[in-house]
C-alpha beads as a LAMMPS data file, in Angstrom:
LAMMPS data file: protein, C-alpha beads

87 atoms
86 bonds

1 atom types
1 bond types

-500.0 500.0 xlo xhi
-500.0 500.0 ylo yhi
-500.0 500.0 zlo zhi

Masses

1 110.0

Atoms # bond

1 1 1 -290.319 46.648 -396.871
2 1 1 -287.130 45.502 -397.297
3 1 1 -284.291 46.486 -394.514
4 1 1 -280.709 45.839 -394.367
5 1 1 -277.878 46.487 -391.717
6 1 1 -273.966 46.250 -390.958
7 1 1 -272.884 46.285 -387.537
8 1 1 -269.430 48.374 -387.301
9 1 1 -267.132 48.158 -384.748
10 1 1 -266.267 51.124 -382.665
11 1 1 -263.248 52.343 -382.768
12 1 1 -262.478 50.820 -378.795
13 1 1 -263.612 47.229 -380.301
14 1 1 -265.553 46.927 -377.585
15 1 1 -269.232 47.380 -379.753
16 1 1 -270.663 47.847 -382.262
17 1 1 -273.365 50.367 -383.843
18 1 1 -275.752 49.800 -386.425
19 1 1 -275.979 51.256 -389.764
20 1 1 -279.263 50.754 -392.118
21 1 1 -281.104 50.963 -395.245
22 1 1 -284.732 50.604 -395.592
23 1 1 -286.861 50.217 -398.906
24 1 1 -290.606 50.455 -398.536
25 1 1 -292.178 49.245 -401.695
26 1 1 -293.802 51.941 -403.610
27 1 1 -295.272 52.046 -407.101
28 1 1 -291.740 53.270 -408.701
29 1 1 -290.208 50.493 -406.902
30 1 1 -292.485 48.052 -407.741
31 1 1 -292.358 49.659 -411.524
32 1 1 -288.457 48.640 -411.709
33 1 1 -288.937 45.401 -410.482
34 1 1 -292.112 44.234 -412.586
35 1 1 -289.723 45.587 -415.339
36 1 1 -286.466 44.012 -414.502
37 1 1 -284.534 47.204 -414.860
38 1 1 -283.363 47.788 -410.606
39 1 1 -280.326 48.837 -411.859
40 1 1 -281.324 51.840 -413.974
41 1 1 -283.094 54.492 -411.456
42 1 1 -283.306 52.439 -408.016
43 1 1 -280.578 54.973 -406.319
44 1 1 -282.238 57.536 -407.958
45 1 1 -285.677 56.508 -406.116
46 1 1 -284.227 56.036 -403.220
47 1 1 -282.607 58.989 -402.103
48 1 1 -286.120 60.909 -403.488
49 1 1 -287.967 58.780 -401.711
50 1 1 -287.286 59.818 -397.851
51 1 1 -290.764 60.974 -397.414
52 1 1 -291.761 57.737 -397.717
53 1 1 -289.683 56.199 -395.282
54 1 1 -286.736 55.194 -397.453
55 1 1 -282.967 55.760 -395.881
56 1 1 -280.277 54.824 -398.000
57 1 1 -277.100 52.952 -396.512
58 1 1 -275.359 55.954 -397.496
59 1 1 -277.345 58.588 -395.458
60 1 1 -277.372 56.618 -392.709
61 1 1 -273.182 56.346 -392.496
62 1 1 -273.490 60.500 -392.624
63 1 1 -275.853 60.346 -389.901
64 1 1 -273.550 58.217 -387.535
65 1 1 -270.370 60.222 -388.686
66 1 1 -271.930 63.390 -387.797
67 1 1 -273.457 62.285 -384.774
68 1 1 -270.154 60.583 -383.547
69 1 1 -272.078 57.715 -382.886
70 1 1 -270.085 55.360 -384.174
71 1 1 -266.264 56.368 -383.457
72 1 1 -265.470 54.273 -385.755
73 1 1 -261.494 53.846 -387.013
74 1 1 -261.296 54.506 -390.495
75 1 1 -265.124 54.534 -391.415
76 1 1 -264.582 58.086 -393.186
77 1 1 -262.800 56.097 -395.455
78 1 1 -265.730 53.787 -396.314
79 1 1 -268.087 56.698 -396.450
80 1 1 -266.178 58.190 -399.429
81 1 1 -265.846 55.311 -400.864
82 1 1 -269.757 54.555 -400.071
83 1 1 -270.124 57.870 -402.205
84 1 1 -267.677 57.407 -404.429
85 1 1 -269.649 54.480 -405.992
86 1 1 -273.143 55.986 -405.527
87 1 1 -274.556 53.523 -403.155

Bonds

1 1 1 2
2 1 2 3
3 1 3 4
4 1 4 5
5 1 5 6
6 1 6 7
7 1 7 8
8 1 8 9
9 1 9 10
10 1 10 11
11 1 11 12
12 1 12 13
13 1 13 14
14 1 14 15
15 1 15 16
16 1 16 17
17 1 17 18
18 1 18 19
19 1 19 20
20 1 20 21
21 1 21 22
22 1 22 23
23 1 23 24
24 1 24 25
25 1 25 26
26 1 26 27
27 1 27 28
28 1 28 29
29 1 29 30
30 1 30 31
31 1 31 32
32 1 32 33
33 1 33 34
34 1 34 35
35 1 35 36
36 1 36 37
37 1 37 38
38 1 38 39
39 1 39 40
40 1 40 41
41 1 41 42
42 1 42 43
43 1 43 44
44 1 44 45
45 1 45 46
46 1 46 47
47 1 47 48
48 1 48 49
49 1 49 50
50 1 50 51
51 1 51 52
52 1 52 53
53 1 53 54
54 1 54 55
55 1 55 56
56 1 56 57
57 1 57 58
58 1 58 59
59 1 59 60
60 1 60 61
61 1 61 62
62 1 62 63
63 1 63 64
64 1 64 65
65 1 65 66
66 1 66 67
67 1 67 68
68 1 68 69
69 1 69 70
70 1 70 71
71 1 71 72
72 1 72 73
73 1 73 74
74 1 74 75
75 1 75 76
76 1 76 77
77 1 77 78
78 1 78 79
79 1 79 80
80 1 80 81
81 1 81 82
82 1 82 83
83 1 83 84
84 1 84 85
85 1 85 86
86 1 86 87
């Protein structure tokens, strides 16, 4: 399992709230990376993946932005970009 995080500052400055991705390492994963292709279907995988405990960096922004966790300045911004370039 593989998981990564950026802390984002509220919009006060005072804090800051976590966003995440987690991979869990299943046989389609572990397909792309025997075969050196990552780059062809891994975003694919991941967002079909959820069942199996994958969140993509992505879903998790949408989750904090509709839960108005994060009150963050400007972080709609990054989520469009965020989906803008498929991540």
């Amino acid at each position: 399992m593989v998981v990564t995080q950026r802390l984002l500052k509220t919009k006060d400055g005072q804090s800051r709230v976590g966003a995440f991705e987690v991979m869990v390492c299943t046989p389609p994963i572990q397909n792309l990376i025997r075969e050196a292709k990552v780059h062809q279907n891994f975003p694919n995988i991941m967002q079909t993946s959820v069942r199996d405990g994958m969140v993509t960096m992505q879903k998790s922004l949408e989750e904090l932005v509709k839960g108005r966790k994060n009150r963050c300045g400007g972080r709609k911004k990054k989520l469009k970009v965020l989906h803008f370039l498929n991540f």
